[in-house]
C-alpha positions as CSV (number, residue, x, y, z in Angstrom):
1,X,70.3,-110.9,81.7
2,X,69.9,-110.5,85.5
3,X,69.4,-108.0,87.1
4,X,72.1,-106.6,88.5
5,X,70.7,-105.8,92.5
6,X,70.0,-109.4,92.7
7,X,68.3,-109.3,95.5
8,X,70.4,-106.8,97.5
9,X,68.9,-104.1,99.6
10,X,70.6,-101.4,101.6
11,X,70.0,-101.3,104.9
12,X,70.7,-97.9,106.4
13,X,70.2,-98.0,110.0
14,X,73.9,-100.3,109.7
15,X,75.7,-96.7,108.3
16,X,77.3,-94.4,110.9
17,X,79.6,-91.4,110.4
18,X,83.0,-92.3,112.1
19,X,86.2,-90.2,111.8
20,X,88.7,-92.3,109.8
21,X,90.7,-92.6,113.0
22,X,88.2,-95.1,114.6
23,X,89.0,-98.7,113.9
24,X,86.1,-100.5,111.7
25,X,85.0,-104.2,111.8
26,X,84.8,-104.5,108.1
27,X,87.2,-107.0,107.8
28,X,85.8,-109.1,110.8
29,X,82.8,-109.3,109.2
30,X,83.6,-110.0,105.6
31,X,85.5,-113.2,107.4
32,X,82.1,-114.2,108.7
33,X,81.0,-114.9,105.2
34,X,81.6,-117.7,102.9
35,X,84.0,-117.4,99.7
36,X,81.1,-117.1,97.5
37,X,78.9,-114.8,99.7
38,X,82.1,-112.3,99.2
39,X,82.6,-113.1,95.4
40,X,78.8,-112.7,95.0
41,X,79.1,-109.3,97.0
42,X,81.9,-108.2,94.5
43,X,80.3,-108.8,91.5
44,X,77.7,-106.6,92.8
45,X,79.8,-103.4,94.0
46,X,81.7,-104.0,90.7
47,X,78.5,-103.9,88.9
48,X,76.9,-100.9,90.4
49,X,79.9,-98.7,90.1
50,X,80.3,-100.0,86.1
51,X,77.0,-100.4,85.0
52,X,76.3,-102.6,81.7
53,X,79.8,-101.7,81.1
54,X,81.1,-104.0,84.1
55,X,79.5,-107.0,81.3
56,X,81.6,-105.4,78.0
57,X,85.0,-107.0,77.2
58,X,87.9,-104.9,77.2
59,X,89.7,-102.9,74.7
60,X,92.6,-103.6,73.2
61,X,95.0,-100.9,73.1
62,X,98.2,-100.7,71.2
63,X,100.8,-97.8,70.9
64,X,103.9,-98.0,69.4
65,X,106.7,-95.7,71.3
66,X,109.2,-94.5,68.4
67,X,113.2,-94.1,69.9
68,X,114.7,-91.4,69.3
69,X,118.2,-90.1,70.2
70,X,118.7,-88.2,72.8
């Protein structure tokens, strides 16, 4: 299994504090990139926030509602 940093290293002289009233540039720059550079940049967010579970399949889950009358 890969690793799941593949590569990735934070740089963090790009952070700043902003209030949430400023207006970013995310979106400008994630249009900079290609489709896979973003896919690939994803899959790693969705793997650091999950861990090995980001890998797992889901589970099923099934409830059955019974009607009653009201």
């Amino acid at each position: 299994m890969k690793d799941h940093h593949d590569g990735y290293r934070i740089d963090r002289s790009a952070f700043s504090v902003v209030s949430l009233d400023e207006q970013d540039d995310d979106g400008a720059y994630w249009q900079t990139k290609s489709p896979e550079e973003r896919l690939r940049a994803l899959e790693y967010l969705r793997r650091m926030a999950y861990g090995d579970a980001a890998t797992a399949r889901l589970q099923r889950v099934l409830s059955v509602a019974k009607l009653g009358e009201d």
